[in-house]
C-alpha positions, 0 to 999 in steps of 0.5 A: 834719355839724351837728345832726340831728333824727328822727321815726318816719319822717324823719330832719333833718340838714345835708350838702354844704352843704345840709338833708338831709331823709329819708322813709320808708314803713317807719319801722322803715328810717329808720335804715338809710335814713339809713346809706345816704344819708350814704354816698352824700353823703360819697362825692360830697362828697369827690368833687365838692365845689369848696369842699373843698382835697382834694377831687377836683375841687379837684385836677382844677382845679389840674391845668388844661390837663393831661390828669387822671384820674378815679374812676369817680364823679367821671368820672360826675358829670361826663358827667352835667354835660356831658349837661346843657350838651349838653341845654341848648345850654349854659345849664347849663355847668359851666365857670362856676366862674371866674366864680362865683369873680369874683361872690365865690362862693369859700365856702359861700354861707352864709358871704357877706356879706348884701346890705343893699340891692338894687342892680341886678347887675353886667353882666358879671363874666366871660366864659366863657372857653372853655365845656363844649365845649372839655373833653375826657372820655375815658372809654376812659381815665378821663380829662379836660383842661380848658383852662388858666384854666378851673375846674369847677363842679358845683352846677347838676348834682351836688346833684340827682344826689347826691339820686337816688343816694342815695334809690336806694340807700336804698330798695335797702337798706331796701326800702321807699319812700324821699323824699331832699330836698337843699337843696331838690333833692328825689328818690324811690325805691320805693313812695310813700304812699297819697296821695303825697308831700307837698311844699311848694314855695316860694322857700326850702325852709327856709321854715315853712308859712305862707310863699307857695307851694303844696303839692302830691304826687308819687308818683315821680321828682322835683322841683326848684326853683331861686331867685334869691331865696334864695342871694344876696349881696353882692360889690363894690357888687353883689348878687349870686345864683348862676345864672350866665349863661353867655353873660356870665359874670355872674348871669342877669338873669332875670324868674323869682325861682323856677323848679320842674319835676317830672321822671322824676328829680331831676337832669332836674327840677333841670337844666330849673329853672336852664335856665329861670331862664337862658333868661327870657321864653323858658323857659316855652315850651321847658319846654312842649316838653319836656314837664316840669310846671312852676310859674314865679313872677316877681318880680311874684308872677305864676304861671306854670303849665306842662304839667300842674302843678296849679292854685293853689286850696285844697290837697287831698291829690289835687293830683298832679304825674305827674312819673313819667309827665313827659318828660325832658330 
């Protein structure tokens, strides 16, 4: 863990690779708000981080081809994952840790090397070897096997699921109104303010105020946004971002820079931006079918408004994204 700053109400801190920002109505709770969400992450980190030798996703990986049992957060981690490929029609799989490997996406992305120029991706790195309907889960046993040759990746998933659950048990701890922000990936729990949540919604949630975005209020549930902006690199004579394609194996070449989708939690929120980012000329209609609001930015700077997302216009506290009352994936 990394340095960390508070408020009366937030607390600032690095986790799981990410900034973790903390809200909370009751200032008085932030300390125990913040108790309970680093147990929540330090408990899926060792659980479903691919960049950790001990991992235990880390050891179901060497275990490829052979049956491996699971904890029982591992084994939900990975229904939730399987779920999202099944939703998506397999545009969110998390059989693509091979390929993220092979576009030089074997370390934190922090620790990568910076593209200096912006030559065009690489066409295909590799293909999806076998895909989330080979994997066999066994939940009578809490089991699993993956092909050999095959390793697991959760990032489309994990990262907003660890989210929800951590902004669950701290309004559960704390009883009082709680905001859970990881990379990004933001959810809620419990009462909201008076005038919602305020979030500012851009490429990068790194980013200070005056960058390009829009702000908005959600008073439950979550949001999401996925880039291919943001978490770049090079590899190869290649620039290269970190929503691949299943179909290729290679970064989605996709029209959007920047997907965001407000949803009863952050996971669906989150599962629906980087479907989106995917799926490309075709991700505002079916994103319109399922009933998710959301905010789609190209590399143009051309906005894309889906379902009820708020129109850009002068902020004011009453933009609201209803994303408790949005459809699910």
């Amino acid at each position: 863990m990394r340095s960390s700053t508070h408020s009366h109400d937030q607390a600032t801190w690095e986790a799981l690779g990410s900034r973790v920002v903390l809200r909370v109505t009751d200032p008085e709770a932030l300390g125990s708000a913040r108790a309970s969400v680093e147990s929540e992450l330090g408990a899926i980190d060792r659980a479903c981080s691919r960049f950790r030798a001990d991992s235990e996703l880390s050891h179901l990986n060497a275990r490829a081809g052979r049956p491996t049992y699971l904890s029982p957060l591992l084994l939900e981690a990975l229904e939730v994952a399987l779920r999202a490929a099944a939703l998506t029609d397999g545009d969110v799989d998390p059989t693509v840790g091979r390929a993220l490997e092979l576009a030089g996406y074997d370390r934190d992305w922090r620790l990568l090397p910076v593209p200096q120029s912006e030559p065009v991706l690489a066409t295909v790195i590799v293909k999806a070897h076998s895909g989330w309907q080979t994997i066999t889960l066994d939940r009578a046993t809490s089991s699993i096997r993956i092909p050999k040759g095959v390793r697991l990746d959760l990032g489309a998933t994990a990262k907003a699921w660890a989210a929800d659950r951590a902004a669950r048990a701290a309004a559960q701890g704390s009883d009082c109104g709680v905001l859970v922000s990881l990379g990004g990936d933001i959810a809620t729990s419990g009462p909201a303010p008076s005038s919602g949540w305020r979030i500012r919604v851009t490429d990068d949630h790194r980013s200070d105020p005056s960058a390009p975005g829009q702000t908005i209020s959600i008073r439950s549930g979550g949001l999401a946004t996925s880039s291919t902006a943001v978490r770049r690199w090079s590899h190869n004579g290649h620039t290269m971002h970190h929503v691949i394609d299943p179909r290729t194996g290679a970064p989605a070449r996709t029209r959007w820079r920047t997907v965001s989708v407000a949803a009863g939690d952050c996971l669906d929120a989150n599962v629906a931006t980087t479907a989106a980012i995917v799926r490309g000329d075709a991700a505002a209609a079916w994103l319109s079918a399922q009933c998710l609001p959301a905010r789609l930015v190209d590399w143009d700077g051309v906005i894309t408004h889906v379902g009820d997302w708020p129109a850009e216009q002068v902020e004011r506290s009453e933009q609201v994204v209803r994303s408790g009352q949005a459809g699910g994936l």
